[in-house]
Residue, then its C-alpha position, 0 to 999 in steps of 0.5 A: x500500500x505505501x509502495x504504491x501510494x508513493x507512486x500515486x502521490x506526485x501526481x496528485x497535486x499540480x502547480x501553486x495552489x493555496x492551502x485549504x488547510x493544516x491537519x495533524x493527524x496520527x494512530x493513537x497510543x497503543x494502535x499500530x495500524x495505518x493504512x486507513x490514516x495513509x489513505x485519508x492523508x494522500x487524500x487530504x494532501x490531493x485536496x491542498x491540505x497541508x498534512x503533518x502525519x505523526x504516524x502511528x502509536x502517538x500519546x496525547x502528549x505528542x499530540x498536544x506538543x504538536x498542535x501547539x506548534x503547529x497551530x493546524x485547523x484540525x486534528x485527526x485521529x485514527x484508532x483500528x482497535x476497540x481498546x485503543x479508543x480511549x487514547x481518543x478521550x485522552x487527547x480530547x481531555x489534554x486539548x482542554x486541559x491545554x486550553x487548545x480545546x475551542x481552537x482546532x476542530x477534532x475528527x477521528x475515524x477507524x473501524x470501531x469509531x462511531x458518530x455517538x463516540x465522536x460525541x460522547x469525547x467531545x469530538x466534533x465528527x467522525x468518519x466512517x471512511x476517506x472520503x467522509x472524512x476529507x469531505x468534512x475537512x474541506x468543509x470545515x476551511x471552505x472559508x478559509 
């Protein structure tokens, strides 16, 4: 997949457009799963988006240190397994405790995520796929 995804990746994005926006994105602690979240990068990168991909088994901490540095407008996380969910509630707990929480919109996705989960911690969608997701990050910075 990521053999083939670095094939595909330069020649998705043509010429000098301007960014629709900053997203950090990441697997959370304890999951090592990635294929999902490569896919909802390249994708977010073909639709202009600047992506800073923390990669997979990433603590709220790196998280929180990275929003804080990177002042992106969206956060996405991604979970594969149901015991690794809550890293998520986590991370949404430390964006408050940071103050950081009313600055970046939160999206997560994986297998087991649901939009009742996504409200239940705090999140502002989930998405039950790529396309979703990408779609409702566009969204979010369409005004940008």
């Amino acid at each position: 997949m990521k053999e083939g995804m670095a094939v595909l990746e330069p020649h998705l994005k043509v010429g000098d457009i301007k960014t629709a926006g900053k997203v950090v994105m990441g697997t959370v602690r304890g999951d090592l799963h990635d294929i999902g979240k490569n896919v909802v990068a390249t994708l977010l990168k073909a639709a202009n988006f600047e992506v800073i991909d923390l990669g997979v088994d990433i603590s709220a901490e790196q998280f929180i240190e990275t929003v804080k540095k990177e002042n992106p407008d969206i956060l996405a996380m991604s979970a594969l397994l149901t015991t690794t969910m809550i890293e998520m509630e986590n991370v949404m707990k430390a964006l408050e405790k940071e103050g950081l929480r009313d600055k970046v919109k939160v999206i997560i996705g994986g297998a087991p995520i649901t939009p009742e989960y996504a409200k239940k911690i705090g999140a502002d969608a989930a998405a039950n796929d790529a396309v979703e997701g990408v779609r409702i990050c566009t969204e979010w910075t369409k005004d940008k």
